[in-house]
MARLUMSE-977165 format. One record per residue (C-alpha): residue in one letter; x, y, z. Coordinates in nm, 3 decimals. Each point is the difference from the previous one (the first is absolute). Layout:
REM residues N
residu / x / y / z
A / X / Y / Z
...
REM end
This chain:
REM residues 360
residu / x / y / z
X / -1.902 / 2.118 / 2.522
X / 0.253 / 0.067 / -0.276
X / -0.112 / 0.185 / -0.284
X / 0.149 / 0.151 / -0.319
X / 0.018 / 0.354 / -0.192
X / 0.136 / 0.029 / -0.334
X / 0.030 / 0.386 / -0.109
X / 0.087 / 0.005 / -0.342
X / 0.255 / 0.286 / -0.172
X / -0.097 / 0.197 / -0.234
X / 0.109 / 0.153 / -0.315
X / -0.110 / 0.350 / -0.161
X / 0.073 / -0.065 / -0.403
X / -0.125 / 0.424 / -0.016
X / -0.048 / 0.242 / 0.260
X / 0.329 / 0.107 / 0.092
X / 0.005 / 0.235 / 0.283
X / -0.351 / 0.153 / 0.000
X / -0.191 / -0.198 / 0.255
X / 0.106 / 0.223 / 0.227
X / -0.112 / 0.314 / -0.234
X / -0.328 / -0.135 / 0.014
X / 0.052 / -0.145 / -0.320
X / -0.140 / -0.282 / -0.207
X / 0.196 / -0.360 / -0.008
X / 0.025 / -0.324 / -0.122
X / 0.109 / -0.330 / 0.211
X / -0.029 / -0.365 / 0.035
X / 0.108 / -0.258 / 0.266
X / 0.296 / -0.283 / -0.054
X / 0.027 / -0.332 / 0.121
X / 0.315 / 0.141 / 0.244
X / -0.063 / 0.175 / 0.339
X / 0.012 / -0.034 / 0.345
X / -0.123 / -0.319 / 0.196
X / -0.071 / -0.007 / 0.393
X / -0.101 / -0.254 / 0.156
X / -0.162 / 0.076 / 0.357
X / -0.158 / -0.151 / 0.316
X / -0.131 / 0.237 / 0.299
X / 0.172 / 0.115 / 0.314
X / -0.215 / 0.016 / 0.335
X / 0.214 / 0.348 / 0.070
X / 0.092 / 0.290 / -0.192
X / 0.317 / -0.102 / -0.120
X / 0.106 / -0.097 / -0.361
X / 0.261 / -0.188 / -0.110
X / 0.120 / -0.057 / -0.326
X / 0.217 / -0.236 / -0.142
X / 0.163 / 0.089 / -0.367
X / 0.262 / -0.271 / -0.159
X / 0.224 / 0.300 / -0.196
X / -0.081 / 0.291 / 0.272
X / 0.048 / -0.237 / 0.318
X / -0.305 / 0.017 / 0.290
X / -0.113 / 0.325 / 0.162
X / -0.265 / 0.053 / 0.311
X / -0.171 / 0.317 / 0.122
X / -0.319 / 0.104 / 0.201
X / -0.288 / 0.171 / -0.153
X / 0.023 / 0.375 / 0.119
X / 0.399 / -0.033 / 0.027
X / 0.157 / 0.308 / -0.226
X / 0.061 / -0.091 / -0.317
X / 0.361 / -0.085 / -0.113
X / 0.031 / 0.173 / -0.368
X / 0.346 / -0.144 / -0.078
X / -0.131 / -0.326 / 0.036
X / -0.188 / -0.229 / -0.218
X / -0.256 / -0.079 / 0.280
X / -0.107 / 0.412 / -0.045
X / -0.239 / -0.159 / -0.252
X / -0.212 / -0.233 / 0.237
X / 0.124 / 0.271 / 0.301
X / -0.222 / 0.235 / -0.263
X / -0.276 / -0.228 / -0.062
X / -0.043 / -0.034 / 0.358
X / -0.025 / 0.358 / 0.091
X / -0.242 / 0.096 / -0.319
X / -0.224 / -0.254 / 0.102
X / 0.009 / -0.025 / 0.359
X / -0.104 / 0.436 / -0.045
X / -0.372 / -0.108 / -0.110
X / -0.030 / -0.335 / 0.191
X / 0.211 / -0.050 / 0.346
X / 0.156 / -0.353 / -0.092
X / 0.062 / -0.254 / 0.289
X / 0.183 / -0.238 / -0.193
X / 0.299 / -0.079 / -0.225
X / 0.144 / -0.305 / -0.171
X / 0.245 / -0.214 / -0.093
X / 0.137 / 0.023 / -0.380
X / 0.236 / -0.151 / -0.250
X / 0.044 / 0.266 / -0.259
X / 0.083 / -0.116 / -0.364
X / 0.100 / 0.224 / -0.255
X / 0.175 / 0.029 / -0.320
X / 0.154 / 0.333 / -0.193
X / -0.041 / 0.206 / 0.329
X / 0.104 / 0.385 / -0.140
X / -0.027 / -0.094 / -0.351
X / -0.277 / 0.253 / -0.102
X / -0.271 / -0.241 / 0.018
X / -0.191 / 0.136 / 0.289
X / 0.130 / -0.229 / 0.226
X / -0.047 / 0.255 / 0.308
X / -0.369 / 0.027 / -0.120
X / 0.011 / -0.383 / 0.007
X / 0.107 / -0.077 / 0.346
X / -0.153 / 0.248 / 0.164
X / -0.368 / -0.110 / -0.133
X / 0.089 / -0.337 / 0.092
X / 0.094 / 0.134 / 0.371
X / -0.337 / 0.194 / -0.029
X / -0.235 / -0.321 / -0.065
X / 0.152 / -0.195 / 0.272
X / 0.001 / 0.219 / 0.255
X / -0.355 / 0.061 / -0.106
X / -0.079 / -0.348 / -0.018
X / 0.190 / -0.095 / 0.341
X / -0.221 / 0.285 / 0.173
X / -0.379 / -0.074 / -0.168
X / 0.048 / 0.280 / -0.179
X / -0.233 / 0.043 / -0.366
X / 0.215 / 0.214 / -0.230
X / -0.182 / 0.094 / -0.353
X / 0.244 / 0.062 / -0.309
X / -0.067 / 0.365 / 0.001
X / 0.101 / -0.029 / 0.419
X / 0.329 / -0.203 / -0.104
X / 0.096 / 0.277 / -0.299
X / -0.017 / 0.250 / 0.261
X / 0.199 / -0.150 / 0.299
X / 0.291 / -0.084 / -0.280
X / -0.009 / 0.327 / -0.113
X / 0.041 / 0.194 / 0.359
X / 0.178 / -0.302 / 0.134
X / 0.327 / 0.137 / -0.266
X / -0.102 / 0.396 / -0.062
X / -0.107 / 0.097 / 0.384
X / 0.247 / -0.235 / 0.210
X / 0.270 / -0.108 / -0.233
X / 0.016 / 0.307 / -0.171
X / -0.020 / -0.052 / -0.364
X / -0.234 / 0.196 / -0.221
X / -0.138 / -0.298 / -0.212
X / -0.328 / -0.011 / -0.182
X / -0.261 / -0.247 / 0.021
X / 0.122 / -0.208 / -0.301
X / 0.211 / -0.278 / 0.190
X / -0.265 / -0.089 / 0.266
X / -0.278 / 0.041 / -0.277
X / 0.158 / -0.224 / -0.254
X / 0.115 / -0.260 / 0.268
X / -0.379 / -0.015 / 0.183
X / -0.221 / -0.016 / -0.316
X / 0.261 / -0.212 / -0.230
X / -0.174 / -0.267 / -0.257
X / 0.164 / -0.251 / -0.212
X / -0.101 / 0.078 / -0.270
X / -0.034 / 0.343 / -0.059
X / 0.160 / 0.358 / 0.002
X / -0.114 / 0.219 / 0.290
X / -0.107 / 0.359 / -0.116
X / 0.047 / 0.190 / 0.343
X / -0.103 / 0.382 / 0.052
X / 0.194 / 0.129 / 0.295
X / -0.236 / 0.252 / 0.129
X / -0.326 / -0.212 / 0.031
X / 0.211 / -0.253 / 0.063
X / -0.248 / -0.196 / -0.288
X / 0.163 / -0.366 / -0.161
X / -0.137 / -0.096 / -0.349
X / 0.139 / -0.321 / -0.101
X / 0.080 / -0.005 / -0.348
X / -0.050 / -0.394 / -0.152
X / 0.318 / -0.189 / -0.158
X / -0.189 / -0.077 / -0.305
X / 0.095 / -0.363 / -0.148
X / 0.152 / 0.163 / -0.270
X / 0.250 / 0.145 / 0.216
X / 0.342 / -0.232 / -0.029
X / 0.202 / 0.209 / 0.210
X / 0.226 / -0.055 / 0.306
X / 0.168 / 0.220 / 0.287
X / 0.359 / -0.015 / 0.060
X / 0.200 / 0.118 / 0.306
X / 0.358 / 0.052 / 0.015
X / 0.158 / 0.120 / 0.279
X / 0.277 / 0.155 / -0.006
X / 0.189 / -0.081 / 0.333
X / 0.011 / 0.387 / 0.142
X / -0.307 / 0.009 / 0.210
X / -0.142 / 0.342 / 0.158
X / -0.150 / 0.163 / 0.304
X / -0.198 / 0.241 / -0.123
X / -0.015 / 0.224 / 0.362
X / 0.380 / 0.047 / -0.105
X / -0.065 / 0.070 / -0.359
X / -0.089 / 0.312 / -0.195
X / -0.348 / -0.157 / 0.021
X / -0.126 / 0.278 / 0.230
X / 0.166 / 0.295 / -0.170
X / -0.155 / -0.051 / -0.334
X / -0.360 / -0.050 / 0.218
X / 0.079 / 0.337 / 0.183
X / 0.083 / 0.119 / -0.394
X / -0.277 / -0.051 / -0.138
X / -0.211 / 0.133 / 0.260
X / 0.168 / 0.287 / -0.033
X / -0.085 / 0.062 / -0.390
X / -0.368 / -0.052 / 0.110
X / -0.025 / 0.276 / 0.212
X / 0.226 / 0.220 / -0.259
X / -0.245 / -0.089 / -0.255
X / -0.353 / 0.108 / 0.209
X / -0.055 / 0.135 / 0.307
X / -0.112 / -0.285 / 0.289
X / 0.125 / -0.294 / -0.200
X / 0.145 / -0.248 / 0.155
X / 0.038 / -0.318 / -0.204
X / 0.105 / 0.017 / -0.426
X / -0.369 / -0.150 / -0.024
X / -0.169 / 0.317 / 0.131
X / 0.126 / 0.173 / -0.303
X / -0.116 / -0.040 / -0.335
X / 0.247 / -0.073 / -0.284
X / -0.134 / 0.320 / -0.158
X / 0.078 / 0.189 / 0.237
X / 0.369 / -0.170 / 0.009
X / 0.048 / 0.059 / -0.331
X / -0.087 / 0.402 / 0.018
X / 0.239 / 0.028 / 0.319
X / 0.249 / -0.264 / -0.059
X / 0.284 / 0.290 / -0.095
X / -0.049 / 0.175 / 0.333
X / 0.148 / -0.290 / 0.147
X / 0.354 / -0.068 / 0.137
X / 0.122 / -0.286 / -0.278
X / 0.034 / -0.263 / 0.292
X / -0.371 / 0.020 / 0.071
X / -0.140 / 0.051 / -0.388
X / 0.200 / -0.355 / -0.020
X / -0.194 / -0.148 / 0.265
X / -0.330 / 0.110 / -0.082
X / 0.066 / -0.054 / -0.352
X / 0.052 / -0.346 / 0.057
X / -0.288 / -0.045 / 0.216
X / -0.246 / 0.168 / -0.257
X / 0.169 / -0.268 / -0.314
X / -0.027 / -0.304 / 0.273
X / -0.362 / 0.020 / 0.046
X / -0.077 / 0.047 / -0.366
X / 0.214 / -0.342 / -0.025
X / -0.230 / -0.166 / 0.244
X / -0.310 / 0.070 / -0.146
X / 0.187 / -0.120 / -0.395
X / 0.161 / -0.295 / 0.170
X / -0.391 / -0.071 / 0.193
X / -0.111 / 0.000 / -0.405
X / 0.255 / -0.122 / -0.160
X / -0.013 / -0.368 / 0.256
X / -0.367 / 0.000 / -0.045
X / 0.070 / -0.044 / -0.368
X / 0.263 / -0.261 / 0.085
X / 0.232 / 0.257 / -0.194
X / 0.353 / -0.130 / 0.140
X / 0.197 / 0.174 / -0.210
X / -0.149 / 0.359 / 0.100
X / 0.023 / -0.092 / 0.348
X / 0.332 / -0.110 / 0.004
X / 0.079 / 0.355 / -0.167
X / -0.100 / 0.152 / 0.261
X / 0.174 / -0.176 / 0.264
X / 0.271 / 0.154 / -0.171
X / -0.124 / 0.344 / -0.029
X / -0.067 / 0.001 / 0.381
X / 0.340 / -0.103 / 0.081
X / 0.121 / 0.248 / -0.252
X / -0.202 / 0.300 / 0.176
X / 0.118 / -0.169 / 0.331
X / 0.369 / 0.041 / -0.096
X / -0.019 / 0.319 / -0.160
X / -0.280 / 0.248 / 0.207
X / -0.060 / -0.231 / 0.317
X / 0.401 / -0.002 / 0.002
X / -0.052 / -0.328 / 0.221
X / 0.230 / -0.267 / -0.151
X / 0.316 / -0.184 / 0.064
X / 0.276 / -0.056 / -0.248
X / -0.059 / -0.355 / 0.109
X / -0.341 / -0.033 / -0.086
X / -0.010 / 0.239 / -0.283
X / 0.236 / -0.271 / -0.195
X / -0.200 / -0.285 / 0.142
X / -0.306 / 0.174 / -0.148
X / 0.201 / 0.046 / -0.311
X / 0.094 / -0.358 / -0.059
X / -0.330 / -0.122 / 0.090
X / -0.159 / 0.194 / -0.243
X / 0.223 / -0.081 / -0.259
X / -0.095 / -0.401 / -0.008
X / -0.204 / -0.166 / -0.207
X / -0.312 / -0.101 / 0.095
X / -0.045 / 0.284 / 0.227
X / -0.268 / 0.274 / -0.035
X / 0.191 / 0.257 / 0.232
X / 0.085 / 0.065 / 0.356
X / 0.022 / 0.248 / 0.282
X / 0.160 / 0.047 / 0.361
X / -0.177 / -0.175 / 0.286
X / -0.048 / 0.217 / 0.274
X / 0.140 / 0.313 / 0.076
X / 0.280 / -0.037 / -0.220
X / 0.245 / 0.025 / 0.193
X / 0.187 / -0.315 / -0.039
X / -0.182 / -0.376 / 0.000
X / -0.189 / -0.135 / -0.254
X / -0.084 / 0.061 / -0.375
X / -0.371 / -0.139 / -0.114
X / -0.053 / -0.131 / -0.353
X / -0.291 / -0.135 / -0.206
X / 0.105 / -0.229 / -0.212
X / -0.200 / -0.282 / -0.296
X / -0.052 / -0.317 / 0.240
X / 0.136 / -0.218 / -0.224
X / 0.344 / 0.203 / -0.029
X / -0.024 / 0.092 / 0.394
X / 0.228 / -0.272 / 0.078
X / 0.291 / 0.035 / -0.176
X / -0.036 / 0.368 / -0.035
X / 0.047 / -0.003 / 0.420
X / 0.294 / -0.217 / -0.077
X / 0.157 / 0.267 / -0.205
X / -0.094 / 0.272 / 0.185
X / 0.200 / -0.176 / 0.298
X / 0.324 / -0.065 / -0.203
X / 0.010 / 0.314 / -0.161
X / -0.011 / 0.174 / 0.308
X / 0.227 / -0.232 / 0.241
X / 0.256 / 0.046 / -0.320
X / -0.006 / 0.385 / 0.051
X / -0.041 / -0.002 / 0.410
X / 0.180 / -0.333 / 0.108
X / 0.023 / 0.113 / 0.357
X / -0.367 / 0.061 / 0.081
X / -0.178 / -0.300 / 0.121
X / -0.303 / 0.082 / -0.295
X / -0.288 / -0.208 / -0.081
X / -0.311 / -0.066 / -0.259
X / -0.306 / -0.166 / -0.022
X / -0.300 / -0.044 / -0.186
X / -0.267 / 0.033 / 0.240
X / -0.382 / -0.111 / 0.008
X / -0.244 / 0.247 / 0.131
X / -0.203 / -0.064 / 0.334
X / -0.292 / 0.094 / 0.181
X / -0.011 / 0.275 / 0.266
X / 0.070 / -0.048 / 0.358
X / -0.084 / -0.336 / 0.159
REM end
């Protein structure tokens, strides 16, 4: 029998770079992700069928292939088949839009590989079982030190709210669009997408790390260090790690304003700091593009738009913007010209975007 996964992306308005500090974030889910559609295989094998990437086959328990864009199912496989010996794979056509555009769509495919092979295999997987086999599935076999905010965000996603996430209890509190709340989501993409294993993505992880255990003795993460303590110690530091745990410090104090500030349906405030994280992103996370920096700029700069910040890592893809609903339209529109006018030659992009329930 044929059967369907949609696994939505997911955007991050504030949180930049601290879900991996054990830090506090903010996220929702878009009506854009990954789609598979899937029937079983008697055997071990899976095949999958893409219409951009082309078709692709492997074996559960063959090594996994990290130049190719089957590592993420290759991954998925191995994390899963560790805590429950799978016996069989599937047949998939994979559907996907934005791939490398600093939506999370990694995070997205690979849950969507998760649940089938689950489902393909009688396997129950909870939420909490899900967040965790995404999460080891990219830091322990692909090899990049993420945070718990992608598979978090993509697993407990609602409609119609703004997802609260703590990192370390890895707790979701939905926050409620209220019906005053006339706003809208933008993404523009800029037509440079990223790989974020081949990015400074890594270094600035390893970076920040670093000014935790500077600051006390045994820590580990930015989180197991209070901002007092920062802030008494912050000189001792080499300038390229006061930056980084600078930022990180000023991020969560966004989150927990920008938590407040959409529970009041305050727009305006949020939008501000959209802008303020992409400021501190640009300036102490030292993580953005000239591209995106001006495609931040000019989105910014429209009317109708409360503010914006980098999707993603930062380094390259897209730009996300909140914007009045009834100006998201034709704000996108000029977003898109204003851009194309300045980069002709990258194959850039915009919507306005409705937001989506979690992983289905």
């Amino acid at each position: 029998m044929t059967k369907h996964i949609f696994s939505p992306y997911r955007i991050c308005p504030i949180g930049a770079h601290v879900d991996h500090q054990g830090g506090v974030v903010l996220g929702r889910t878009i009506n854009m992700g990954t789609t598979l559609t899937y029937s079983p295989l008697a055997s071990k094998e899976i095949r999958i069928k893409s219409d951009p990437l082309g078709k692709t086959r492997f074996f559960i328990g063959d090594e996994i292939d990290k130049t190719h864009w089957v590592r993420y199912a290759q991954a998925a496989a191995i994390v899963l088949d560790k805590r429950h010996k799978l016996r069989r794979g599937f047949l998939g056509q994979l559907n996907g839009t934005l791939i490398g555009a600093g939506l999370s769509s990694s995070a997205s495919v690979s849950l969507a590989y998760l649940k089938a092979l689950a489902d393909v295999n009688n396997i129950e997987l909870p939420d909490q079982v899900l967040v965790q086999l995404e999460y080891e599935l990219e830091q322990d076999v692909l090899g990049l030190q993420i945070g718990l905010l992608d598979p978090l965000a993509i697993v407990h996603g609602k409609r119609n709210a703004l997802l609260f996430m703590d990192t370390i209890t890895a707790s979701v509190k939905p926050i409620f669009d209220s019906p005053s709340n006339v706003s809208m989501w933008i993404v523009a993409y800029s037509g440079v997408s990223r790989e974020l294993t081949k990015s400074g993505f890594n270094t600035r992880v390893l970076e920040c790390r670093q000014a935790a255990s500077l600051l006390k003795d045994g820590a580990q993460i930015l989180s197991d260090v209070p901002r007092q303590l920062f802030e008494e110690k912050k000189t001792t530091l080499p300038e390229n790690l006061r930056r980084r745990a600078e930022h990180f410090y000023g991020e969560v104090e966004r989150v927990h304003r920008g938590a407040k500030a959409w529970e009041d349906s305050d727009m305006e405030l949020f939008g501000k700091l959209m802008n303020q994280s992409c400021e501190s992103s640009i300036r102490l996370y030292e993580s953005g593009s000239e591209i995106l920096i001006q495609l931040h700029e000019i989105a910014s700069s429209i009317n109708g738009v409360y503010g914006s910040r980098f999707s993603g890592g930062g380094y390259g893809g897209c730009v996300v913007a909140l914007a009045n609903r009834d100006l998201a339209e034709s704000a996108a529109m000029e977003i898109a010209e204003k851009f194309s006018a300045r980069h002709p030659e990258l194959r850039s992009i915009v919507y306005d975007v409705e937001t989506s329930d979690g992983l289905q």
